[in-house]
Every structure is written in C-alpha cells, then in structure tokens.
ZADO-1210 file (C-alpha; in nm, 4 decimals, padded with zeros to 6 digits):
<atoms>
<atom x="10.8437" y="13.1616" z="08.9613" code="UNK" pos="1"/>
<atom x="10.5309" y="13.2048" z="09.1617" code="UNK" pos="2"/>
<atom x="10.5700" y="13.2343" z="09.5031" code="UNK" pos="3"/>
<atom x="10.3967" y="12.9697" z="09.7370" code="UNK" pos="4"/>
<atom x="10.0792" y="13.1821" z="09.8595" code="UNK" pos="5"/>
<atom x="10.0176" y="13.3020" z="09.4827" code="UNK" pos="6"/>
<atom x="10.0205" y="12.9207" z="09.3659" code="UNK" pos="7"/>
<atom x="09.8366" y="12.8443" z="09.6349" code="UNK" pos="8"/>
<atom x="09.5447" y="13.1341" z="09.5494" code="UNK" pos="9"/>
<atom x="09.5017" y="13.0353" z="09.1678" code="UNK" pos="10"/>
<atom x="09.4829" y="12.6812" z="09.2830" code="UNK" pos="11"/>
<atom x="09.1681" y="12.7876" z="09.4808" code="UNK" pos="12"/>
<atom x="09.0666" y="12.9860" z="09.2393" code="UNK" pos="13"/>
<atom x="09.1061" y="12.6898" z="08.9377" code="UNK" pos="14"/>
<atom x="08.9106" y="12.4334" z="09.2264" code="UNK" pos="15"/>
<atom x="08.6323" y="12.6941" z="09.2827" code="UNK" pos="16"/>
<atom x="08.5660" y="12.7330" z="08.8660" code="UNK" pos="17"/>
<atom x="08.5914" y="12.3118" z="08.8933" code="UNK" pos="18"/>
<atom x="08.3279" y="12.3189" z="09.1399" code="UNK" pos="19"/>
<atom x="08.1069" y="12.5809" z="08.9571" code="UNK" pos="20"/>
<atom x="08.1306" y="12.4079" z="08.5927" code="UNK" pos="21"/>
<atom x="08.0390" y="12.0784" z="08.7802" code="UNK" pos="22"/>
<atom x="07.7688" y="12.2111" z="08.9945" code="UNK" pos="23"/>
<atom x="07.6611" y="12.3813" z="08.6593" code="UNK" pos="24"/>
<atom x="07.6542" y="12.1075" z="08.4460" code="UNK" pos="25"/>
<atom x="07.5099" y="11.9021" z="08.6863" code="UNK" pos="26"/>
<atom x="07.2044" y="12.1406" z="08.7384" code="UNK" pos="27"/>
<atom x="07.1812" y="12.1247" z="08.3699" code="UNK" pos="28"/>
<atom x="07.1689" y="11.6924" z="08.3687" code="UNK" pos="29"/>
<atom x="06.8700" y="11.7040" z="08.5883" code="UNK" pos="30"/>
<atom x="07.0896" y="11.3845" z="08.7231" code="UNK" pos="31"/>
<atom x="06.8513" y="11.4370" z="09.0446" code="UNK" pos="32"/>
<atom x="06.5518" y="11.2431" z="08.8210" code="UNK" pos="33"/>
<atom x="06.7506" y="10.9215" z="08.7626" code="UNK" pos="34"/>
<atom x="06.7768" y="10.8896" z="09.1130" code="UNK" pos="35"/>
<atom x="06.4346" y="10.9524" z="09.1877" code="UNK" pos="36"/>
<atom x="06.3577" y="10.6673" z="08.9349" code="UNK" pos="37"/>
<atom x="06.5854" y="10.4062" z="09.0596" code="UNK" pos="38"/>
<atom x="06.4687" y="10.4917" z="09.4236" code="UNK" pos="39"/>
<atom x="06.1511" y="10.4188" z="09.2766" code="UNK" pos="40"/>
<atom x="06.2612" y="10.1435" z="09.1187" code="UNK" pos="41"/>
<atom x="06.4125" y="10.0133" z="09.4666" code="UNK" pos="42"/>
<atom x="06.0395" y="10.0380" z="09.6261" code="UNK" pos="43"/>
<atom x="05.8857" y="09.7485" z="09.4469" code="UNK" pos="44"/>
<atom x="06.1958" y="09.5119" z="09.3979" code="UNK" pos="45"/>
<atom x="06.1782" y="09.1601" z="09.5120" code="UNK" pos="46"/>
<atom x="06.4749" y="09.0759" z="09.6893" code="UNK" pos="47"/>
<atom x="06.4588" y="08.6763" z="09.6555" code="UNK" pos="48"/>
<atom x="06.4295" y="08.6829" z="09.2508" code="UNK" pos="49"/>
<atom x="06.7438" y="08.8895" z="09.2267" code="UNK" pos="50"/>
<atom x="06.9318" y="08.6449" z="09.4486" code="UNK" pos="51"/>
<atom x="06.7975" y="08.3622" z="09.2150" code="UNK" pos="52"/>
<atom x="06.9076" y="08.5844" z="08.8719" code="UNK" pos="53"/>
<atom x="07.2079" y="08.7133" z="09.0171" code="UNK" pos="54"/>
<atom x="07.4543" y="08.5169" z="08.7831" code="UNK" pos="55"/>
<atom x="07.2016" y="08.5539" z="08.4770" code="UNK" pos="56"/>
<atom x="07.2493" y="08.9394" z="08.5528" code="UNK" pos="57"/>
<atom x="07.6093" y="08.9212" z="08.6401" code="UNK" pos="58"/>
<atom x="07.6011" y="08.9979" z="08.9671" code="UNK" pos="59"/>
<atom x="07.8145" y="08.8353" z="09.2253" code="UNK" pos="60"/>
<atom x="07.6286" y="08.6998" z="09.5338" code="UNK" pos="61"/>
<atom x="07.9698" y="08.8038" z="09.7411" code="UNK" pos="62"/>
<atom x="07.8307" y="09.1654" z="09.5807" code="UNK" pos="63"/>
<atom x="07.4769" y="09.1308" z="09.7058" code="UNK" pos="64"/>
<atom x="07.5822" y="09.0131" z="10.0620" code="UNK" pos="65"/>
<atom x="07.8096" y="09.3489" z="10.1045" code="UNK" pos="66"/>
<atom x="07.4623" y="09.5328" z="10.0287" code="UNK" pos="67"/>
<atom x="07.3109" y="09.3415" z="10.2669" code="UNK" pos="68"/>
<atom x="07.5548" y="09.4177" z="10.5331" code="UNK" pos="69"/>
<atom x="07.4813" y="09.7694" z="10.5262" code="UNK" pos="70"/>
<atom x="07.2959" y="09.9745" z="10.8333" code="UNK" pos="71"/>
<atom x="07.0182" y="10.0443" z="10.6541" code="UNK" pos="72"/>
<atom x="07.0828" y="09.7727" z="10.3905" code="UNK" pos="73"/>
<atom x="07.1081" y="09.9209" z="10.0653" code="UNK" pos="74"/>
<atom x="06.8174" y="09.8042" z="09.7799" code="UNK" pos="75"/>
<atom x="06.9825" y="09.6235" z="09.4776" code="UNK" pos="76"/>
<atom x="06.8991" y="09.8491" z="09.2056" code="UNK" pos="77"/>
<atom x="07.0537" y="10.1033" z="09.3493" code="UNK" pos="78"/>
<atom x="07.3575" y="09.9562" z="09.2259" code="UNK" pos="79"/>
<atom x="07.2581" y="09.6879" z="08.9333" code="UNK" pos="80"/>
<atom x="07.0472" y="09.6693" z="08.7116" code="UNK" pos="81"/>
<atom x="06.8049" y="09.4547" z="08.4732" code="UNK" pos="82"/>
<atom x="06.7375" y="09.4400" z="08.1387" code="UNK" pos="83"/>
<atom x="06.3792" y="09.4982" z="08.2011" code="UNK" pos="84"/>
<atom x="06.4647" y="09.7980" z="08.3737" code="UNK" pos="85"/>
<atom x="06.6889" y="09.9284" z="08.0879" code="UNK" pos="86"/>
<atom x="06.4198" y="09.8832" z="07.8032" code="UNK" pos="87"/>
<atom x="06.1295" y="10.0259" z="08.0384" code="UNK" pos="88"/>
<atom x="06.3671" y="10.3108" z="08.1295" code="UNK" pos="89"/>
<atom x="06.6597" y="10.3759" z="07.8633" code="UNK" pos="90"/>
<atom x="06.7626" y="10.6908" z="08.0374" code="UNK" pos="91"/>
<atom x="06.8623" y="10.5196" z="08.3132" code="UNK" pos="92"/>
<atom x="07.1748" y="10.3656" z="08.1089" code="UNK" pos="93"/>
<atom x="07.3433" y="10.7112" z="08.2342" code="UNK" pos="94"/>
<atom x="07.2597" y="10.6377" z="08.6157" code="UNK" pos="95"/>
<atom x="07.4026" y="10.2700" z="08.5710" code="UNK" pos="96"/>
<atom x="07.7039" y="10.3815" z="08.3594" code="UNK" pos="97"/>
<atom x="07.7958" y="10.6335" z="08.5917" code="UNK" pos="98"/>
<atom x="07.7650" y="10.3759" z="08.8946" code="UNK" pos="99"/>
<atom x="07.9592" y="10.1435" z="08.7132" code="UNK" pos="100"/>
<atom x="08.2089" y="10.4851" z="08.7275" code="UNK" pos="101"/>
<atom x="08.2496" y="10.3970" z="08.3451" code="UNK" pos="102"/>
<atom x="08.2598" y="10.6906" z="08.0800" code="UNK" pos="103"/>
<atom x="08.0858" y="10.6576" z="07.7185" code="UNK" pos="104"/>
<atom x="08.4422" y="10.6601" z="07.5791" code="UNK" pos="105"/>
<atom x="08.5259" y="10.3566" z="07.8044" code="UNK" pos="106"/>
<atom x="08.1896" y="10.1944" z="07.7196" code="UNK" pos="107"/>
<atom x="08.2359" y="10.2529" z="07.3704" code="UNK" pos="108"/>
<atom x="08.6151" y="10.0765" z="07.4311" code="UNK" pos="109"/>
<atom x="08.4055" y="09.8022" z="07.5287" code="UNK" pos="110"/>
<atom x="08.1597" y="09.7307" z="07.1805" code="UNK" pos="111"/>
<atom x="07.9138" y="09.9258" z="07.3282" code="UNK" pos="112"/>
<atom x="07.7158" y="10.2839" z="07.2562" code="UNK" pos="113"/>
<atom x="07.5514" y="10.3959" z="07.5345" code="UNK" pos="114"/>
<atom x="07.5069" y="10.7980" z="07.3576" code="UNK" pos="115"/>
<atom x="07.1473" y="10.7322" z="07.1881" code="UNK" pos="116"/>
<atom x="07.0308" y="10.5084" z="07.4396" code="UNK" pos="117"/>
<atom x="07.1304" y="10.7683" z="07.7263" code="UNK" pos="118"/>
<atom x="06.9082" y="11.0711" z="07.5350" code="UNK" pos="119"/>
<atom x="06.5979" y="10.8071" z="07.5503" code="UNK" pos="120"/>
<atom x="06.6095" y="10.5786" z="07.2165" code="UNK" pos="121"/>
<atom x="06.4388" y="10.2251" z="07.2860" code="UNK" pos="122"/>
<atom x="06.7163" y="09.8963" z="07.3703" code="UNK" pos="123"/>
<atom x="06.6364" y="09.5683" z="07.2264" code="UNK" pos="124"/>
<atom x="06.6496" y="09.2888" z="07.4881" code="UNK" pos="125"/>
<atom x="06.9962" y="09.2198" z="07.3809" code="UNK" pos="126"/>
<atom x="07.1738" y="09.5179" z="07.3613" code="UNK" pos="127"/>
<atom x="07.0041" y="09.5619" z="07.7422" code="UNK" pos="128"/>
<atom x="07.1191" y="09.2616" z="07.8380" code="UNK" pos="129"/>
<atom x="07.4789" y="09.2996" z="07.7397" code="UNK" pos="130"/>
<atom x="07.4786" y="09.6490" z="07.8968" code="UNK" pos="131"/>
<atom x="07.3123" y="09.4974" z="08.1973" code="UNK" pos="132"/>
<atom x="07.5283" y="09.2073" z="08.2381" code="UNK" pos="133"/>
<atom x="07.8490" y="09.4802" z="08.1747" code="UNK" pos="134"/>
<atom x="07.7407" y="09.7435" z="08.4056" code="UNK" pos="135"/>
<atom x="07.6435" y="09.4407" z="08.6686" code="UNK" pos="136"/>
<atom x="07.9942" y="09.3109" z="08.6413" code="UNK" pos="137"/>
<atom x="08.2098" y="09.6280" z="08.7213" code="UNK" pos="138"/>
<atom x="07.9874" y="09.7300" z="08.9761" code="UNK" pos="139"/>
<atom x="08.0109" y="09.3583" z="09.1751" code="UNK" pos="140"/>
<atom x="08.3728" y="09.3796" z="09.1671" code="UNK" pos="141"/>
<atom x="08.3548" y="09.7332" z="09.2950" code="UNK" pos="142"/>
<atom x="08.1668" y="09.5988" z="09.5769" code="UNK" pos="143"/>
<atom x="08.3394" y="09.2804" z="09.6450" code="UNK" pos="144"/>
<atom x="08.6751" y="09.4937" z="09.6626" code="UNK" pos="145"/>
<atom x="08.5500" y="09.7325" z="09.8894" code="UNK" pos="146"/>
<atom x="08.4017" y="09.4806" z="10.1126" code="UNK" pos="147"/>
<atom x="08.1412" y="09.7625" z="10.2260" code="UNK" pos="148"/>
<atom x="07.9532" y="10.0107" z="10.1406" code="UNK" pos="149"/>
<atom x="07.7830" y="10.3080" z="10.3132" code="UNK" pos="150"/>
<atom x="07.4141" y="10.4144" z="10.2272" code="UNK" pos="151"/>
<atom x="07.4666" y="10.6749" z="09.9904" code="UNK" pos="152"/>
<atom x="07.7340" y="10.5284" z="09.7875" code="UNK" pos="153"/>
<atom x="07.5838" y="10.4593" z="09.4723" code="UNK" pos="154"/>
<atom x="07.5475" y="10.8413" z="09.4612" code="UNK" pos="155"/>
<atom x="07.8568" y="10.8869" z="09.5742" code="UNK" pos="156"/>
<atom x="08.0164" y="10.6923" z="09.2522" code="UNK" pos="157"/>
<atom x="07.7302" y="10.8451" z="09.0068" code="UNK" pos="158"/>
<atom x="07.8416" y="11.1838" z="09.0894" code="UNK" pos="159"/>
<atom x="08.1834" y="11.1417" z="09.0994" code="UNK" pos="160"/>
<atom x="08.1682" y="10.9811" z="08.7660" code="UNK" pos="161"/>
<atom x="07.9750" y="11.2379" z="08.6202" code="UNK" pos="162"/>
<atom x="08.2005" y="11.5365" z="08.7246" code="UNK" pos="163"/>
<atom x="08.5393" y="11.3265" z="08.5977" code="UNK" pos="164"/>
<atom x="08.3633" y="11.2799" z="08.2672" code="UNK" pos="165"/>
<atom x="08.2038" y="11.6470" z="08.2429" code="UNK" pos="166"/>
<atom x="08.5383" y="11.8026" z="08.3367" code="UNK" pos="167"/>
<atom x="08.7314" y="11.6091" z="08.0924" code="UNK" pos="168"/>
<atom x="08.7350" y="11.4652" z="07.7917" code="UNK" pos="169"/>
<atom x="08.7648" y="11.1479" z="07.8753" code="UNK" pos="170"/>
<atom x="08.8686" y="10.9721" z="08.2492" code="UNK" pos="171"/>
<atom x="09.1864" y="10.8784" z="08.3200" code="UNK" pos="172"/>
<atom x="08.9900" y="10.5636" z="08.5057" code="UNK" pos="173"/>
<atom x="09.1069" y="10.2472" z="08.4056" code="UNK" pos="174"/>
<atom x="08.8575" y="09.9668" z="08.4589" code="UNK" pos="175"/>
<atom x="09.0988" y="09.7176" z="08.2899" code="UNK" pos="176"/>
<atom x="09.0032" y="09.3653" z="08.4378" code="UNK" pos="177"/>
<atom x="08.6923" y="09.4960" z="08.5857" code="UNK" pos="178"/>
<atom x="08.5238" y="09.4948" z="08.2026" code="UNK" pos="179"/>
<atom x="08.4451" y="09.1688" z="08.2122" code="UNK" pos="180"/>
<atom x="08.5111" y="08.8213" z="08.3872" code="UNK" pos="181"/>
</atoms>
C-alpha cells in the first residue's frame, strides 16, 4: 500500500501529464481560430432578428434574457448558432458542439455526424438546421438552468468540453433530456 504523500505525488504527477496532453492537443486544434470567428461573427449580429427567430432556431427567450443580464452582456453567437452561420462556416460545428459541451460520440447518439463537417465539408441547409436547432437547444437549457452566466463562459464550456473529449474516449456527460424538447 502506498503511503499517503507517495499517492499524493503520482496524483500530481498523473494531473500535470493531464494538463500537458490537454494543453498539447489543444495547441495542436488551433481551437483559438474558432473563437476568433465567432467573435467576429458577434461584431455584425443584429440583436432584434435573433429575438424574432429565436424559436425557429431553438433558442429559448428565458436563454437570451440570461445573456442579456450579463455585465458586459454577452453577444448571442457566442453561444447559438444559425444555420447560415454553419454552411458559411462548417468548422465552426466544433466551436458549437463543444459549447453545447456535447462530444461527436454523443452527437452521433443523437442521428447526427458532426466528424466531416468539423474538418470543413459543406452542410446542406438541413443538416445545418437540425444541428443548429440541436446545439441551440442544449445550450438554452444550459443557460436557463444556470440562470447566469459570466463573460467568458462560452469559453469556459468549449474548453472544458474539448479537454473531457481529448482525454477520453468518450465523456461520461450525460445530456439526457437536454437533447431535445
């Protein structure tokens, strides 16, 4: 049996290679350029068209207001998405799949391959529209449960989301009711 400082060191040691194959892999994503996009993205969005599309997009308005309650409040696409956005940038699937803090495998669980679209292969309007309304739905009830939000968030969730499904397999996240109302 090890004694409690040993455990204790090759626990350190087993978080510090986490933190190195995550910071590595991460380095290797590039995940940084998403972000740039959707910031982008958030520059030139019209805030009174999204509140008229919201349930089109599948977006709750109880979702939009907790955005809107943030100090700064937080742009929209940081967090959802249209289908617009998804056929004029399909790498962004990744940056709204990982907000939605939903793995390919889950995805996948779901009807839906995210794999090609994620390296850069064109949507059709449906398929973006599904994934869209999908990604829209997990990440309102996100929101709505959390009740606030802070203004890095949405980064917050992408990375995390990222390193569970880097490090493993697949995540032991359950999104269970939160696929779809």
């Amino acid at each position: 049996m090890l004694e409690p400082m040993e455990r204790n060191v090759r626990e350190m040691e087993s978080a510090i290679e986490h933190d190195a194959f995550i910071r590595k892999n991460l380095a290797a994503l590039d995940f940084a350029s998403p972000i740039r996009q959707v910031e982008q993205i958030a520059q030139e969005y019209d805030k009174e068209e999204w509140h008229r599309e919201a349930t089109a997009l599948g977006i709750d308005s109880g979702a939009l207001k907790v955005l809107d309650g943030c100090w700064p409040p937080v742009p929209y696409p940081y967090y959802f998405c249209t289908p617009g956005t998804l056929i004029q940038h399909p790498e962004l699937v990744t940056y709204y799949r990982n907000v939605a803090m939903v793995s390919q495998t889950e995805i996948g669980d779901m009807g839906l391959d995210t794999v090609g679209y994620e390296a850069g292969k064109p949507l059709i309007s449906a398929v973006a529209a599904e994934l869209a309304c999908r990604f829209n739905r997990i990440v309102s009830n996100v929101l709505v449960a959390a009740g606030q939000v802070t203004p890095q968030l949405h980064v917050e969730m992408t990375y995390l989301n990222l390193g569970v499904s880097s490090a493993c397999p697949r995540t032991t996240m359950k999104v269970g009711s939160l696929r779809s109302r």
